[in-house]
Structures are given as structure tokens and as C-alpha cells.
C-alpha positions in Angstrom: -26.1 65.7 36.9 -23.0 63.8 36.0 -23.0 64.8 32.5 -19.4 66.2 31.5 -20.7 69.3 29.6 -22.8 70.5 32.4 -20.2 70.0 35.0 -18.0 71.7 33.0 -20.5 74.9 32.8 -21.1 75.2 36.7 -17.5 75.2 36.8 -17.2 77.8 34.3 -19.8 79.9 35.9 -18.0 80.5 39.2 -16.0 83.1 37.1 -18.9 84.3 34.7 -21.8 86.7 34.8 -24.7 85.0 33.1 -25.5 81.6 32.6 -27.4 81.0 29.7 -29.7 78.2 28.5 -31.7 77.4 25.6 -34.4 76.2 27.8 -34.9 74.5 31.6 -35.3 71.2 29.8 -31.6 71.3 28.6 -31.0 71.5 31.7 -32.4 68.2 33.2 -35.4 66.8 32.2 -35.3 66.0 36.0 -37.4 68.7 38.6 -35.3 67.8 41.5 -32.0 68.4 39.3 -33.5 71.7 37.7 -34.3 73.2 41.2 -30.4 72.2 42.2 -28.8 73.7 39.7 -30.1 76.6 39.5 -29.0 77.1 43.4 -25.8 76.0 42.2 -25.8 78.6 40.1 -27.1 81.3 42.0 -25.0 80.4 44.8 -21.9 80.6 42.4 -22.5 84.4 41.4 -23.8 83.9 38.4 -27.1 85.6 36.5 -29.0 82.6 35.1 -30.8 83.3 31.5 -33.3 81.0 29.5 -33.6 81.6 25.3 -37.0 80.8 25.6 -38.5 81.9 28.9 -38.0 84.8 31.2 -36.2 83.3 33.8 -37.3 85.9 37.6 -35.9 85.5 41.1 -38.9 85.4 42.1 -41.7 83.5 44.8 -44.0 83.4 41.3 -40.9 83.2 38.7 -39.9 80.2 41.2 -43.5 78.7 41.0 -43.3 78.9 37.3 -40.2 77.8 36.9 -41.2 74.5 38.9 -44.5 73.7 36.5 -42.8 73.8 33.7 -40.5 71.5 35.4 -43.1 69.2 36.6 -44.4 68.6 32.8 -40.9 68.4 31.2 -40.8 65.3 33.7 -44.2 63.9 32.8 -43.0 64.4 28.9 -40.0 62.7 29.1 -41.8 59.7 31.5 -44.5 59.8 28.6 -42.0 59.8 25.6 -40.2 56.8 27.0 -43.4 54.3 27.6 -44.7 55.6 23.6 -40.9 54.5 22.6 -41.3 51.0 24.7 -44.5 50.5 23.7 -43.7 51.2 19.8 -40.7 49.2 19.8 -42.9 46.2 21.7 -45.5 46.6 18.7 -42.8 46.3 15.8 -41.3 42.9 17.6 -44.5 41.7 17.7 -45.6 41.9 14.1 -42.2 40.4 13.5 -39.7 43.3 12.6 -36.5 44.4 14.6 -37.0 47.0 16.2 -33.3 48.4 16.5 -30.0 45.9 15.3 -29.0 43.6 18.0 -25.6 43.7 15.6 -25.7 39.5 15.9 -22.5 38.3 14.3 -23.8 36.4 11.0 -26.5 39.2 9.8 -27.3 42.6 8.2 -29.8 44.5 9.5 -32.1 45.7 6.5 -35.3 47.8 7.7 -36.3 45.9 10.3 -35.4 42.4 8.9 -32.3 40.4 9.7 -30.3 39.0 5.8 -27.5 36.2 6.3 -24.0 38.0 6.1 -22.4 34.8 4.1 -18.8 35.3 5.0 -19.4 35.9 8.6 -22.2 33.1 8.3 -19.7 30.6 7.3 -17.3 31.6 9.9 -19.8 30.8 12.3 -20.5 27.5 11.2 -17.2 26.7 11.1 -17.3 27.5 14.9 -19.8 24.9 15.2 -18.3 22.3 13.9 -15.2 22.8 15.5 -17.2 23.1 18.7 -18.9 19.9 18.1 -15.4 18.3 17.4 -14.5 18.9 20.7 -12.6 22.4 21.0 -13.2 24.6 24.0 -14.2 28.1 23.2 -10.2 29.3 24.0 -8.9 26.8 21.3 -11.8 28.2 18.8 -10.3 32.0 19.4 -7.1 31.3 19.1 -7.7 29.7 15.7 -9.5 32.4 14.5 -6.7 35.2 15.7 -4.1 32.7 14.1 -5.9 32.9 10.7 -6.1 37.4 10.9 -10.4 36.7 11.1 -11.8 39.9 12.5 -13.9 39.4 15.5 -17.7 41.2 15.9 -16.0 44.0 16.8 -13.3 44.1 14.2 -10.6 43.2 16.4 -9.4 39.7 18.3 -11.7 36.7 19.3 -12.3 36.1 22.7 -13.3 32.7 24.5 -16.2 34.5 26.2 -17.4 35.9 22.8 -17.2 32.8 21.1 -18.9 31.1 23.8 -21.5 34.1 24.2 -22.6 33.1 20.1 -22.4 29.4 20.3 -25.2 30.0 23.4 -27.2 32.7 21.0 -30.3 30.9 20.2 -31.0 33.4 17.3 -28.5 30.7 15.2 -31.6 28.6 15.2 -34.1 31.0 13.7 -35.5 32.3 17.0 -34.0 36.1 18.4 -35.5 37.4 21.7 -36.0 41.6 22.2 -37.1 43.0 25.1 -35.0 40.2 27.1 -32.6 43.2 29.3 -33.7 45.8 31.7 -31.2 48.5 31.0 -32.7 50.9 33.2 -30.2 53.4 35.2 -27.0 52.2 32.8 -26.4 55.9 31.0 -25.5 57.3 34.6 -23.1 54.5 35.1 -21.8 55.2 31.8 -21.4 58.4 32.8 -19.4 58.1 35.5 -17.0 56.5 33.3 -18.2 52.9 34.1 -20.1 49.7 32.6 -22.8 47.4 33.8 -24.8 44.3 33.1 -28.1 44.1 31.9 -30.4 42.6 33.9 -32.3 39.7 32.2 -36.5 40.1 32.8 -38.8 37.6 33.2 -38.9 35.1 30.3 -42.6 36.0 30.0 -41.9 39.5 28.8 -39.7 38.2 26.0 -41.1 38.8 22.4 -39.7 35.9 20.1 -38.7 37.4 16.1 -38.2 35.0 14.1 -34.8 35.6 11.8 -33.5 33.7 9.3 -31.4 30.3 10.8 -27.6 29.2 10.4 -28.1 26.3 11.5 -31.2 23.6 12.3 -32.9 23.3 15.5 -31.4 19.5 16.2 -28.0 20.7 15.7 -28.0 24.0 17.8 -29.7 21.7 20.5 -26.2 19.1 19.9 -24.1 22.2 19.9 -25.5 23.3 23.7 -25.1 19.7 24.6 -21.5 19.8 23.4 -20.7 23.0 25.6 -22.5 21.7 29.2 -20.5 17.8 28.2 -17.2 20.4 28.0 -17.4 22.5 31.0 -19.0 19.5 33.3 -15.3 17.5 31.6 -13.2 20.5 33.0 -14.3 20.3 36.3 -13.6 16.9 36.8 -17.3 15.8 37.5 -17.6 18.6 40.4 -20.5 21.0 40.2 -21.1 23.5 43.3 -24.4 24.5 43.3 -25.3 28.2 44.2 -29.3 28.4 45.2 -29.3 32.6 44.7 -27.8 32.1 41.0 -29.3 34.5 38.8 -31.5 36.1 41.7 -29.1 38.4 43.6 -27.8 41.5 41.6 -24.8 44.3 42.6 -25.9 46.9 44.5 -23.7 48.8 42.7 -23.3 48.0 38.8 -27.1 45.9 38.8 -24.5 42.8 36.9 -25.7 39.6 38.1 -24.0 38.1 40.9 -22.6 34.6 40.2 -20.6 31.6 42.5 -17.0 31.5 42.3 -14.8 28.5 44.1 -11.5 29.0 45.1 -9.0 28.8 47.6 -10.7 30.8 50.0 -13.8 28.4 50.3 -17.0 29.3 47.6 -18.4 32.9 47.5 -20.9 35.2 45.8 -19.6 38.0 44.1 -19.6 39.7 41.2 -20.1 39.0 37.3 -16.4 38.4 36.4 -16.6 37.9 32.7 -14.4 41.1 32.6 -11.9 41.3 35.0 -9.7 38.3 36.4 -11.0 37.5 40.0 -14.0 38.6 42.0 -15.5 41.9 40.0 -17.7 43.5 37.8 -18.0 45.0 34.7 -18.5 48.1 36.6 -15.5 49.4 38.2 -14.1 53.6 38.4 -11.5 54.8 36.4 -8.2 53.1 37.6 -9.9 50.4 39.6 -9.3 46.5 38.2 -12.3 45.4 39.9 -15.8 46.5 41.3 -15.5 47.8 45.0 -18.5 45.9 46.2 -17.4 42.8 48.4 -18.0 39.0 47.9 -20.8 37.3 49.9 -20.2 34.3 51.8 -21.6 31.2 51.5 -22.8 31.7 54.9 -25.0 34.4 54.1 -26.3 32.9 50.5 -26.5 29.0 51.7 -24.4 28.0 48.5 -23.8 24.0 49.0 -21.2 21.7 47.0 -22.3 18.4 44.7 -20.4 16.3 43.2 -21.1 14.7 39.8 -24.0 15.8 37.8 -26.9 18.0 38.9 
């Protein structure tokens, strides 16, 4: 319903005489959403035409109308389990079945190839990880030396620390790990949202060439939790809902923040300084759903290790 095109056409039609489709499905795949547009329509004035169906006014044009509806829904429901279930199939004989674009690799048919350049790159990352750099330093030697990022522009601490965590670096990538269900609206309203991680059950393992061995991706992760436990000064608060309570909002995962204020759930923040979310509308800097208390999630503070 929020698709720019389409809002664009009801606006156009307040002013027109016909309103013509190629067919009800381009309208919405959606019954509910057919049925409301073409009130919208109506109720704007305008004569509503299909290219491949006669469109009446009528109790059994209306009837009509609403079965074809029906199975346009049941088709597109259909569609998207063959796709899931196809894509399931390919993972589990071992093939890709779309590019996860993982810094390092080329996707060829179905199969991940080491990217050398980028591959040594990465490894260089490692070692400078294991030498005791934080993710920030890392970065900001790689934007010193002009090395594009994944994306072709600057590095990032949360991108380099989001690759040293990738276990796919050790031969092993996960598919099927995010429920991304509901994100196009979002995206459609001009906003973004996290993906919510499914059960590790549902996970189907692919196994990919590795950078580097098992014993030193299991050093490198080491490394990291030794680093962040060394920046807080031996204090760990400890957040019971952590990675079970989601925005109602943008579905991003809600995580425990400290500060001034006393400890709170809110909001992934890896985009936007202070309690937010990646979702946020146009103009906003952060996500319009409130923190939670620790009085309502029963967060409690430790010191030292867990």
C-alpha cells in the first residue's frame, strides 16, 4: 500500500477518468488491499479498467473480483514457501543459494572462490587483531592506507568487528540464520531494520573455502571478548532479556545500554549514537520507541567476569 508508484496513481486519479491496470494482481497481491483500493478509487471519481479482465460494478463483478483475489493471495503464499523451500534444498546439498557478498570471496554458481587481495587484507586484520588493536585502530589503518571497505568506501569499527565475529573465515557459513519477514514495508517507508536471528536449529551450515584455521579463528574470538572485558575495566552488567526482547517497531533486537541515567533496554544502536534503531523516519536521528527500564526487564550489574 505504501509503494511510491501506487500512491502516486491514486493521487493522480483524483483528476483522471479511468484508472487502468494490467491486472488486479498489480495491484496488490493482498485481497484486503485490492478491495481498498478500488474504493479509493471509486470514491475518488475515477472509472477503474483491468487489461486482462472486465472489471463490472457489480454484486457478481464484486464477487468475481474477490476470487480472483483470494487465489492471487494463495499464489503468492505458495510461491514464497516453493522459493524457501528451494533455497533450503540448495544449502543443503552444499551450494549458496544467493551471495551473502562476505568480504574475502566471489560468488561463482553457487560456490564461494577466495578473492586473494581482499583475502590478504583480511588476514592482515587478524593479525593485527591478535596484536592487540581494537577494531577502531584496525579502521583507521585501513582508511589511512586508501583500502576500500566491503562497500567500496571507508572502514568502520562495527564492520571490522562484524568480520572478525564471521565464522564463515573458518570454513563454516550459516544461510537461513535471519527472519526478514515484514522488512520491504519498512523499507518502504523510507526506513531500515534488523534481522531477526532464528533458532540455531534452523541454521543450514555450507561449508566455504577457509582464511584462516579453526584454532586461530577460535584465538581471534578470544582476543576480542579479553579486549572489550579490558575496556570496561573488569565490569560486566548483565541483561537477563538479551537477545529475547525485539522493537515493536523496526523487529532490531533490543540490547542493554549503561549510562548516566542508570542501565536500560532500548534499541539496537549500532547505527545511531545513543538509544535507537536502525529504523528511524525520514529526518529522525533515532527510533521513536522508548528505552525500558531496568525495572521492568530485571537487568542486574556484576562485576568481573561472568
Amino acid at each position: 500500500m505504501e509503494r511510491p508508484g501506487l500512491q502516486a496513481a491514486l493521487a493522480a486519479a483524483k483528476s483522471a477518468a479511468f484508472f487502468i491496470a494490467y491486472d488486479p494482481d498489480r495491484l496488490s497481491r493482498k485481497l484486503a488491499h485490492q478491495l481498498l483500493l478500488v474504493e479509493t478509487i471509486e470514491k475518488a471519481g475515477c472509472r477503474l479498467e483491468f487489461v486482462t479482465m472486465e472489471w463490472q460494478a457489480t454484486a457478481e463483478g464484486r464477487l468475481f473480483y474477490s476470487l480472483r483475489g483470494s487465489i492471487a493471495e494463495y499464489e503468492k503464499e505458495k510461491f514464497k514457501l516453493r522459493s524457501q523451500f528451494g533455497r533450503l534444498a540448495k544449502a543443503k546439498r552444499g551450494y549458496l543459494p544467493f551471495d551473502p557478498r562476505t568480504y574475502g570471496y566471489r560468488y561463482c554458481e553457487g560456490k564461494y572462490e577466495i578473492d586473494e587481495s581482499k583475502a590478504a587484507v583480511y588476514r592482515r586484520m587478524v593479525d593485527m587483531a591478535l596484536s592487540g588493536k581494537s577494531c577502531s585502530e584496525i579502521a583507521a589503518v585501513f582508511n589511512a592506507e586508501g583500502i576500500p571497505g566491503p562497500k567500496g568506501d571507508r572502514w568502520y569499527r562495527q564492520t571490522v568487528r562484524r568480520i572478525l565475529k564471521n565464522p564463515a573465515y573458518k570454513g563454516t557459513l550459516y544461510v537461513h540464520m535471519y527472519d526478514t519477514e515484514g522488512h520491504k514495508a519498512i523499507r518502504q517507508r523510507g526506513g531500515s531494520a534488523s534481522p531477526r536471528i532464528r533458532p540455531q536449529e534452523d541454521w543450514v551450515a555450507v561449508s566455504v573455502p577457509p582464511l584462516i584455521s579453526l584454532e586461530e579463528w577460535e584465538l581471534l574470538q578470544q582476543a576480542i571478548i579479553a579486549r572489550r572485558r579490558g575496556n570496561q575495566g573488569g565490569k560486566t552488567y548483565y541483561y537477563p532479556l538479551s537477545g529475547l526482547v525485539y522493537c515493536g517497531l523496526s523487529g532490531g533486537s533490543m540490547c542493554g545500554s549503561y549510562g548516566k541515567g542508570g542501565r536500560e533496554m532500548s534499541s539496537d544502536t549500532t547505527s545511531v549514537p545513543g538509544p535507537g534503531c536502525r529504523w528511524r523516519p525520514k529526518g529522525a536521528s533515532r527510533c521513536s520507541v522508548p528505552a525500558t527500564g531496568t525495572a521492568r526487564t530485571g537487568s542486574k550489574k556484576r562485576y568481573g567476569r561472568r
